[in-house]
C-alpha positions as CSV (number, residue, x, y, z in Angstrom):
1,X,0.0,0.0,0.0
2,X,1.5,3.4,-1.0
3,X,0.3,7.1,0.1
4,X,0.8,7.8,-3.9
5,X,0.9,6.6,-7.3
6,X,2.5,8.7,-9.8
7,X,1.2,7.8,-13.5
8,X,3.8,9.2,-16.2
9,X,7.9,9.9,-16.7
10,X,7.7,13.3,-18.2
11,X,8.4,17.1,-16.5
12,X,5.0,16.7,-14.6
13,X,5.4,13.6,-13.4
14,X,9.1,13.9,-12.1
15,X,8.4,17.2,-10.3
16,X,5.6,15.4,-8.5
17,X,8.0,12.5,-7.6
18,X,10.6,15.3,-6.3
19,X,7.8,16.6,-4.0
20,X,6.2,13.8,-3.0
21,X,9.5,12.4,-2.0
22,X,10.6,15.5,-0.1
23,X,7.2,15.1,2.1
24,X,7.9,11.7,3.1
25,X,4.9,10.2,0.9
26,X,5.3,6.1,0.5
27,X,5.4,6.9,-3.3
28,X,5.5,4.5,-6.4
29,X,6.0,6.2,-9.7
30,X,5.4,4.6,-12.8
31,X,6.3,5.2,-16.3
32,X,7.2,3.2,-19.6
33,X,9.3,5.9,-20.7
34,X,10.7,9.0,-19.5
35,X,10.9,12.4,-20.7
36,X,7.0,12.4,-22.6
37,X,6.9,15.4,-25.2
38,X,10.2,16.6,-24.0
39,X,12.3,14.1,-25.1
40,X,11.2,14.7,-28.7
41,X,12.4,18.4,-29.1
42,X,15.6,18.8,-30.3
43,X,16.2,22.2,-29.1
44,X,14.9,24.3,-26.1
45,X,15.5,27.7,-24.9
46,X,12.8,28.6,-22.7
47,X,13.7,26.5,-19.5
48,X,14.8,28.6,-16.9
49,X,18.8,28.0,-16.6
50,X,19.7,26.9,-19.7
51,X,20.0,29.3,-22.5
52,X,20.1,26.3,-24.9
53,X,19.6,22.2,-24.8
54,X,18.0,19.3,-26.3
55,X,15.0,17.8,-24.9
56,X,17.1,14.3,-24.2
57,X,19.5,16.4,-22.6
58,X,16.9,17.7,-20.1
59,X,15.1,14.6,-19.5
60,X,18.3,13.2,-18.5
61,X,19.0,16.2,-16.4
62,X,15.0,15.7,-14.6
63,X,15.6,11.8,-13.8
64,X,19.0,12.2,-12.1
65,X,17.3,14.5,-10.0
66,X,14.4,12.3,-9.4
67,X,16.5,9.3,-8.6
68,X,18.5,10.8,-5.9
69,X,15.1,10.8,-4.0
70,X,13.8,8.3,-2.2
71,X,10.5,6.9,-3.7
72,X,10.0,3.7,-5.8
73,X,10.4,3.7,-9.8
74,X,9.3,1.6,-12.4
75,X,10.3,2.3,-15.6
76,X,9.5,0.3,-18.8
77,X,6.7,-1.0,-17.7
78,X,2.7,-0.2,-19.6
79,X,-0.3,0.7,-17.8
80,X,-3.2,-1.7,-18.1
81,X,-5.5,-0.2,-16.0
82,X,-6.5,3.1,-13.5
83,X,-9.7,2.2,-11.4
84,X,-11.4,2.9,-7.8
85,X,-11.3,0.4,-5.7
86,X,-13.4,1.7,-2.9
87,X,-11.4,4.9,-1.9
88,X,-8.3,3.5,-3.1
89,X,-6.9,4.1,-6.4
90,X,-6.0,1.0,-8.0
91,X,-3.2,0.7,-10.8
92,X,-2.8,-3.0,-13.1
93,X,1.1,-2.1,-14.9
94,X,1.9,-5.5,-16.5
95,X,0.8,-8.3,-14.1
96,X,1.3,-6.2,-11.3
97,X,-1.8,-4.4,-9.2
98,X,-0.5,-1.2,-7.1
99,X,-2.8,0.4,-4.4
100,X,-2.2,4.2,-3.1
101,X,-4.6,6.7,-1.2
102,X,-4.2,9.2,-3.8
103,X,-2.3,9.7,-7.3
104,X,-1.2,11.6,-9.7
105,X,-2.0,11.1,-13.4
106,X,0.7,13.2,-16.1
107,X,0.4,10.9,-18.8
108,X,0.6,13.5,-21.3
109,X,-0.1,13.7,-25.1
110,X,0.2,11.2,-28.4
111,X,1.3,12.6,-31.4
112,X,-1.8,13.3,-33.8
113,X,-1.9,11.0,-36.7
114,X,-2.8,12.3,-40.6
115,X,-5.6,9.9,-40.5
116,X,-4.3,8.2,-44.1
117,X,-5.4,4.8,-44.9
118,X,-1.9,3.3,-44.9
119,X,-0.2,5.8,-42.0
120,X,-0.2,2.9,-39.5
121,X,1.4,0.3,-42.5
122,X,4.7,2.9,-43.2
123,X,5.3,3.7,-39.3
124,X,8.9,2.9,-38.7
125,X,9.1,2.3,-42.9
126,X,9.4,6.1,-43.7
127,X,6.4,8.0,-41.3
128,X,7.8,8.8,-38.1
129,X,6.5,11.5,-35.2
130,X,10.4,11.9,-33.6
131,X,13.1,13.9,-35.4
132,X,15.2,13.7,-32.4
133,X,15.0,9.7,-32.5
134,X,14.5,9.0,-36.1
135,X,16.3,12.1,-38.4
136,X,19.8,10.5,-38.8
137,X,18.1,7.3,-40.7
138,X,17.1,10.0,-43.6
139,X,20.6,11.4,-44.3
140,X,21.4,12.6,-47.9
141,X,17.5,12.0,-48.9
142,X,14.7,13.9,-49.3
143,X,11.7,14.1,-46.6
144,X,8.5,15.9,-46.1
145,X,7.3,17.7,-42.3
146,X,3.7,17.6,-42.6
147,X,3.1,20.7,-40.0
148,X,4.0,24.6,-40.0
149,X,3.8,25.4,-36.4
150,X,6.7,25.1,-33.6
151,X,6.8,21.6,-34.0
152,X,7.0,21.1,-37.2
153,X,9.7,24.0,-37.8
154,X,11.6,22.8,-35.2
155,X,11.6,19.2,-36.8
156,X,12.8,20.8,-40.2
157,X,15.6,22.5,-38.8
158,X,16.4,19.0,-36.6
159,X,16.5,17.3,-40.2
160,X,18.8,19.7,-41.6
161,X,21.9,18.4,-40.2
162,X,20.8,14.9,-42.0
163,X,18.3,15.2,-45.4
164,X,19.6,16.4,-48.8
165,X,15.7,18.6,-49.2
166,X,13.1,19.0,-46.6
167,X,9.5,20.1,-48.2
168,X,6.9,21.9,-45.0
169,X,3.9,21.3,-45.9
170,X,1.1,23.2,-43.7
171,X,-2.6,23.3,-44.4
172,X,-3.1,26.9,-43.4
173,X,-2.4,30.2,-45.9
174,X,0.7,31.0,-44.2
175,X,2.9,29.0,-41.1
176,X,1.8,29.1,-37.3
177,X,5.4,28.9,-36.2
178,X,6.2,31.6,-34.0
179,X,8.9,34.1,-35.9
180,X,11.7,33.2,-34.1
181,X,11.6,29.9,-35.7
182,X,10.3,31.2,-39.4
183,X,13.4,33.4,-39.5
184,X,15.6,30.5,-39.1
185,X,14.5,28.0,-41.4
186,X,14.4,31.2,-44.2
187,X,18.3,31.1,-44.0
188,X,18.4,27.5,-45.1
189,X,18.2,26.6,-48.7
190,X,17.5,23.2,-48.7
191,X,14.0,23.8,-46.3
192,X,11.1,24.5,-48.5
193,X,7.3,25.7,-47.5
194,X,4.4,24.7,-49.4
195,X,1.0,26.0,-48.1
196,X,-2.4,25.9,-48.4
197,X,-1.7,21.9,-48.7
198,X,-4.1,18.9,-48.7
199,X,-2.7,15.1,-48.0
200,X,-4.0,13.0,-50.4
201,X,-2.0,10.0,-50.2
202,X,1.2,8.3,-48.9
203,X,2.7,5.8,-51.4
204,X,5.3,3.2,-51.3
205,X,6.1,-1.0,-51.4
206,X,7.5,-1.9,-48.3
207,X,9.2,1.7,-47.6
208,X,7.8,5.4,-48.3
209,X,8.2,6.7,-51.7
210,X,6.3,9.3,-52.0
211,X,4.0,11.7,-50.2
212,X,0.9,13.4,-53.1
213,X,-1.0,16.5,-51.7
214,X,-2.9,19.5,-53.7
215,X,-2.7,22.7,-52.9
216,X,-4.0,25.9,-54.1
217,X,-7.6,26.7,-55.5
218,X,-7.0,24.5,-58.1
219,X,-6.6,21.6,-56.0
220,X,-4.8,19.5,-58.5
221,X,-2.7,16.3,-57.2
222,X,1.1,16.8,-57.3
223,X,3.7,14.0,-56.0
224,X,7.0,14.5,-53.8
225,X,9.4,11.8,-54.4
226,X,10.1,11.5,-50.3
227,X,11.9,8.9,-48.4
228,X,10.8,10.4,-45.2
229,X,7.4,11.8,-43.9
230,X,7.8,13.6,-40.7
231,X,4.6,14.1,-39.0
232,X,4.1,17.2,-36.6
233,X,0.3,18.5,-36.3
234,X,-0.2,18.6,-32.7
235,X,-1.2,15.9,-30.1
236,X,-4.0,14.9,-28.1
237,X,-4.4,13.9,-24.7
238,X,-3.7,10.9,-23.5
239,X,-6.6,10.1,-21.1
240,X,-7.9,7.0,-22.3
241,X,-7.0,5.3,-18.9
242,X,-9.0,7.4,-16.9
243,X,-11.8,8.4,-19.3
244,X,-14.1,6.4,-17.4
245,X,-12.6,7.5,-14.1
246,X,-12.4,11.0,-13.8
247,X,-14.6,13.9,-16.0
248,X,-12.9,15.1,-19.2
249,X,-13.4,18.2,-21.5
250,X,-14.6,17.8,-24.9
251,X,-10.6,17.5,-26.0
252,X,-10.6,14.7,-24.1
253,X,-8.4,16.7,-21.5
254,X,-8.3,15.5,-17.5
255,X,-10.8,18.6,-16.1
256,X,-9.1,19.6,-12.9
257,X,-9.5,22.9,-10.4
258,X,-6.9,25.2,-9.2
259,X,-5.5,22.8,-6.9
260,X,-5.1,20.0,-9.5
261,X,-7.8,18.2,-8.2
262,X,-10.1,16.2,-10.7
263,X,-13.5,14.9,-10.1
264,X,-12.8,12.6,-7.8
265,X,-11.3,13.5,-4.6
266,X,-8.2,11.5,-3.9
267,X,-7.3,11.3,-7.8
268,X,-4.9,14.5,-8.9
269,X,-3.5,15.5,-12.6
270,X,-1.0,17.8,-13.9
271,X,0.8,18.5,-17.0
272,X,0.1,18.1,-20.7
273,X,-2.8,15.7,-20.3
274,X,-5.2,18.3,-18.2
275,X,-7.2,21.5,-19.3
276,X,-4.4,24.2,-18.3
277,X,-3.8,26.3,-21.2
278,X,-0.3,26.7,-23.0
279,X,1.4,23.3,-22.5
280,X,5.2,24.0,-21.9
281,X,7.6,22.0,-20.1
282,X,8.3,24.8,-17.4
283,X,4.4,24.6,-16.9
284,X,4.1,20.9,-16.8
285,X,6.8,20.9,-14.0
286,X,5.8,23.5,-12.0
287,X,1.7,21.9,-12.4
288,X,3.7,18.7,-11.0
289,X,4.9,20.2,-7.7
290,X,1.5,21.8,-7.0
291,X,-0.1,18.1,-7.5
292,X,2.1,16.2,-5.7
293,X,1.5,19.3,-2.5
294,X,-2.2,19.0,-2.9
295,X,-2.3,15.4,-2.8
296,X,0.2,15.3,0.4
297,X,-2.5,18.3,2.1
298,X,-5.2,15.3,0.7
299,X,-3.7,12.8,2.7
300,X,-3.3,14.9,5.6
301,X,-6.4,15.7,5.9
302,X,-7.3,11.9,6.2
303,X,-5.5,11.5,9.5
């Protein structure tokens, strides 16, 4: 029996663990990977105290610090299962059942998918959602980022150190990206924008060979000759464990209050996966530490 359950292993869920641990909570966190959305940037330069670094460099840098806490891990392993069990919380991961009086849930986002027939037959053959993992497989070849905002810039400019041509592709008039980013892929030849675009079809045998979209008012099919399809439109939350457990918005978002609390009493959220507005990593950790606070004042309250 544990005090808490921690649910996750990105900046949310390691600034709970921190916390939690520094209260003297009997607390089990429990993640399949660490570092969530973090660990797929390959640059940051909006967390406090470093001017620059990539987003495996940080979630290195957020696990060290968790692990020279005192709390239980387990990494690696999946969730089956988030339930009540009377006014316990009740967690299946693997074979395994773990019992706390309270938890936290920061499981995050998934990347959004295109929606394509075949996306799901070319993942890992030519489609993938990581830059930071996957970009030095598509050296000297051509690849498409299907995406104009932050994420999907930044991917571009990840790729540049690897692809011979890297075609944007956004479905809006004109990039969301904020400037800073715009003004640095515009400085790099082999980066080109198309707008206004509509995916139409991903082709290839066994590997990606081509990515065919329309664009303008004319709508007329053209065909890129890509080896790579980088996919970067966003994310949604990832709430299906609890869906039936605690209330959601209609973006399928963990509703919680001011004190991170969600519908039911002794279950607390933070991060990417609730209804705050502006996900950011300095956000998600700081939404962490007031979960993991509000769950200890929970559980004090109990005595």
């Amino acid at each position: 029996m544990y005090d808490l359950i921690i649910i996750g292993g990105g900046p949310a869920a390691v600034s709970a663990g921190i916390y939690a641990a520094r209260k003297k909570l009997k607390t089990i966190l429990i993640t399949k990977a660490w570092g969530g959305q973090m660990a797929l940037a390959p640059e940051i330069e909006n967390y406090p105290g470093f001017e620059l670094i990539t987003g495996a460099e940080l979630v290195n840098k957020f696990t060290e610090h968790l692990k020279k806490n005192e709390l239980e891990i387990k990494e690696g392993v999946e969730i089956k299962d988030i339930k009540l069990n009377g006014n316990l919380v009740e967690v299946k991961a693997n074979s395994d059942i773990y019992q706390a009086k309270a938890a936290v849930i920061t499981t995050g986002r998934n990347p959004r998918k295109l929606g394509l027939a075949n996306e799901d037959k070319f993942i890992g053959k030519g489609i993938s959602y990581c830059s930071t993992c996957d970009a030095p497989l598509f050296r000297d070849k051509e690849v498409a980022v299907i995406g104009g905002g932050n994420m999907g810039l930044g991917t571009a400019l990840d790729l540049a150190t690897y692809a011979s041509k890297i075609y944007v592709l956004e479905y809006s008039p004109e990039l969301k990206a904020d400037k800073y980013f715009q003004d640095k892929i515009k400085k790099i030849d082999k980066i080109e924008v198309i707008t206004s675009v509509r995916i139409a079809e991903i082709k290839g045998n066994q590997f990606v060979n081509s990515l065919v979209y329309s664009n303008g008012t004319k709508g007329q099919n053209k065909e890129l000759p890509v080896q790579g399809i980088f996919i970067a439109i966003g994310s949604d939350a990832s709430s299906f464990l609890v869906k039936n457990v605690v209330k959601l918005n209609k973006e399928g978002e963990i509703k919680i209050n001011s004190r991170n609390r969600t519908s039911q009493p002794n279950i607390f959220a933070a991060g990417d996966v609730t209804d705050i507005s502006h996900k950011q990593i300095v956000i998600a950790a700081g939404e962490g530490a007031k979960a993991a606070l509000n769950a200890y004042d929970y559980l004090q309250n109990l005595k």
